[in-house]
Structures are given as C-alpha cells and as structure tokens.
C-alpha positions, -999 to +999 in steps of 0.1 A: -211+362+157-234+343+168-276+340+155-288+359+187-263+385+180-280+394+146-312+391+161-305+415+185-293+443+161-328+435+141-347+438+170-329+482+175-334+480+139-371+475+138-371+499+172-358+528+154-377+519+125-415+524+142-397+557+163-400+570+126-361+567+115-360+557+074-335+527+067-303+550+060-301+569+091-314+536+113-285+519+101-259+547+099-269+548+139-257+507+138-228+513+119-205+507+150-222+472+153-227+464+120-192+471+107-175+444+129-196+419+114-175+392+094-188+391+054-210+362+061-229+374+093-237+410+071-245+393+042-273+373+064-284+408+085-287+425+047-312+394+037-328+399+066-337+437+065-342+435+028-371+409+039-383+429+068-386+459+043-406+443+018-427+427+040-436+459+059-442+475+028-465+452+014-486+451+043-490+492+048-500+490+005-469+512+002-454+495-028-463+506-064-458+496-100-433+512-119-435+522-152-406+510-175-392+548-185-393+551-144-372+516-143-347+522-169-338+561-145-340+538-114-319+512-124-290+540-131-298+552-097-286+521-080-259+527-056-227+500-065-212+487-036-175+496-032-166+459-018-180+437-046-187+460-069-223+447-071-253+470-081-285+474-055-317+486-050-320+523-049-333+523-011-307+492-002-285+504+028-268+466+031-251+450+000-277+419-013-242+404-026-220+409+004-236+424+036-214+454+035-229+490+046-236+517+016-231+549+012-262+571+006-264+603-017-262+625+014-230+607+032-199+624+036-182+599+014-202+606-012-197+584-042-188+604-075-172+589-109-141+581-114-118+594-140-092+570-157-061+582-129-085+575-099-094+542-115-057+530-118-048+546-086-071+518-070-055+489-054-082+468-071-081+485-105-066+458-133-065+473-166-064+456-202-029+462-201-025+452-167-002+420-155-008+400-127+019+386-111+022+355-085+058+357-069+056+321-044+075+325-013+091+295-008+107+292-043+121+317-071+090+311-090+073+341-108+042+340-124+036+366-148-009+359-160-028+375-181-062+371-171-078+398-194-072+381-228-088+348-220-130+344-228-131+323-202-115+320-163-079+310-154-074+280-139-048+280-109-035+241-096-008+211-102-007+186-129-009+155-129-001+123-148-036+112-141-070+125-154-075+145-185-080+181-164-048+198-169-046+235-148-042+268-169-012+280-147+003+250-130+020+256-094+041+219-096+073+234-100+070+257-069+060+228-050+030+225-052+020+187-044+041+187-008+023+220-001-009+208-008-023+227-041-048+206-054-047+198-092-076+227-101-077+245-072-084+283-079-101+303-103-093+337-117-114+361-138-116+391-154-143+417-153-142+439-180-170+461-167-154+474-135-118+464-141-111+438-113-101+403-109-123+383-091-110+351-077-129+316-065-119+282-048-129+253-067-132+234-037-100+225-030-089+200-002-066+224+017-086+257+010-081+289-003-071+325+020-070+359+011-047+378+038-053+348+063-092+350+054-105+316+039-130+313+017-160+292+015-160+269-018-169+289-048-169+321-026-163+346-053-136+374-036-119+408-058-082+403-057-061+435-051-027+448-051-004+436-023-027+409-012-017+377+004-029+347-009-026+309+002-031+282-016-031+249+011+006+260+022+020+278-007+020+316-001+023+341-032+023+375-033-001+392-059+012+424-078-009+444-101+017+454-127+004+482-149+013+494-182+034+525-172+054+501-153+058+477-174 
C-alpha cells in the first residue's frame, strides 16, 4: 500500500474523530481497511494515530499526571496484543510493536486468561518441555532444538573453514552452501514469559521467509506450529513437539 493510501484512512480517521466517535469504535468502523494492511504499512498507521492522539490531547489540556498507585493498576490494564505478544497503552487500538488491531474490553472476542490446556492448545505455545523440530525438505535431515535451555539465542547457519563464528545448529549437511544459507543466518529465542519462540534474520544474503513472507533484517517474527520457513532455498518444516507427545 502505498503513502497516500494510509493517508487517506487518517484523514476518515480524524473525520470520525471530530463527529465525536472515541478511538475504539473509529477504528472498529476501519477495520475492513485496516486489516488488509501488510505488517509494515499498520505498524506505520499505529505510529501515526498514536501521534495524532497525543498531540490532540495535549493541545485540548486533556492529559494528566498519574499517580504511581494509579500506574502500577494501569500498567496491568494494558491490553497484550495477540500477534506479538507485546503489551500497550490502555487506550491503544493499533499494536505500537506491530500495527495489528486490538481487541477492547467490550469486543466480542473478548480477551480472558488462559489456563495451562488453552496455552498448549495454541499453535504458538512452546513449553519448557517443548521440542522444536526442523525436518528440511530436500534431505532426510531432522533437527530436533532445544531453544528453552540456552541463556542466550540459537544460532541457525553453515560452517565454515574460515572465521572463528561457528553456528549453534549448522544446516551444511542438508545442503546448505548450494542452497544459499549463509554461515549465521537466523536467530531463535525463547520467551519464557509468554511461551513462544521468536525468530530473526541476521541479515543474511539470501533472506529469511515465514510461509513465503520475508522478513526485513532483524525483523523479530513468533514462530508457530506447522509454519513454513525458508532459509535462501532450503525449506524446513517447523513442528512444536510437546511433552505428551514426546
């Protein structure tokens, strides 16, 4: 999408914004618009707004301080967006970290805590007994990683005779030179607070894709279940493996 695109659903924003609409239901009334939006362009509408917002309410004299007992209730208050997984603003509609819409108090999908079945029965839930495991299409190679019980990320790429950087879980013997993995070409951490991997390109030469979706050097992206990922030419197929079916 292009700049005048985004411009143009800022302009019906700040329309329905001065007819007296609040933010949630002016942008539940976009949410045909603003859901075929790739990551990137919501990411940049959700700045936007977010600026538009604070400037508006600094000029009416509508903002306040906030006492520190009122903080700490706010701050548990902040709706977590179910893409990244990132914590906003009580009054955000648009994820800061991603662009994607949230869900208010009041919507039908109303969030509510999860319980540990619901957890696992998420195709991004990976548990400290989970197994992650890379089967590459064009070889027999499986790769069974634990990211959970390194303290640091997991490094995915080839080795090499040359340089000292050697790659946690090397990818030379499913190919991995002729299909154009370079030597530290992936990342792959664990997040013990909401049980997910996330995954990053370290700026590889032949890119990184997520079910055909590249992604932008040191874009950080939550790996699921079932998921499709490319590394230059080399396909794997990611599988959560969890502990009752282990």
């Amino acid at each position: 999408m292009i700049m005048g695109d985004i411009q143009e659903i800022l302009v019906q924003y700040g329309e329905l914004r001065h007819q007296g609409m609040d933010v949630r239901t002016a942008l539940d009334s976009l949410r045909t618009i603003i859901d075929v939006l790739d990551e990137g362009d919501r990411l940049d509408l959700a700045h936007r707004i977010r600026a538009q917002e604070t400037s508006s309410a600094k000029s009416s004299g509508s903002m306040r301080r906030i006492d520190k007992t009122e903080m700490a209730h706010t701050n548990d208050d902040r709706p977590v967006c179910p893409h990244c997984g990132k914590r906003n603003r009580a009054d955000d509609r648009l994820c800061y970290a991603c662009g994607q819409l949230l869900l208010g108090p009041d919507d039908t999908y109303q969030t509510r805590i999860l319980g540990d079945e619901d957890e696992a029965a998420r195709d991004d839930y990976f548990g400290q007994d989970s197994v992650l495991i890379l089967t590459a299409r064009n070889s027999s190679q499986v790769y069974r990683i634990h990211p959970q019980h390194s303290e640091r990320e997991l490094v995915l790429g080839r080795s090499t005779n040359r340089g000292p950087m050697m790659p946690d879980i090397d990818l030379s013997d499913s190919d991995g030179n002729r299909l154009g993995v370079s030597r530290l070409h992936l990342s792959v951490r664990y997040d013990t607070q909401y049980h997910t991997l996330t995954i990053f390109d370290l700026g590889s030469a032949n890119g990184t894709f997520v079910n055909g979706q590249r992604l932008h050097p040191h874009e950080v992206r939550v790996l699921r279940h079932n998921d499709e990922l490319r590394l230059g030419n080399m396909i794997m197929v990611v599988t959560f493996q969890h502990s009752a079916t282990v």
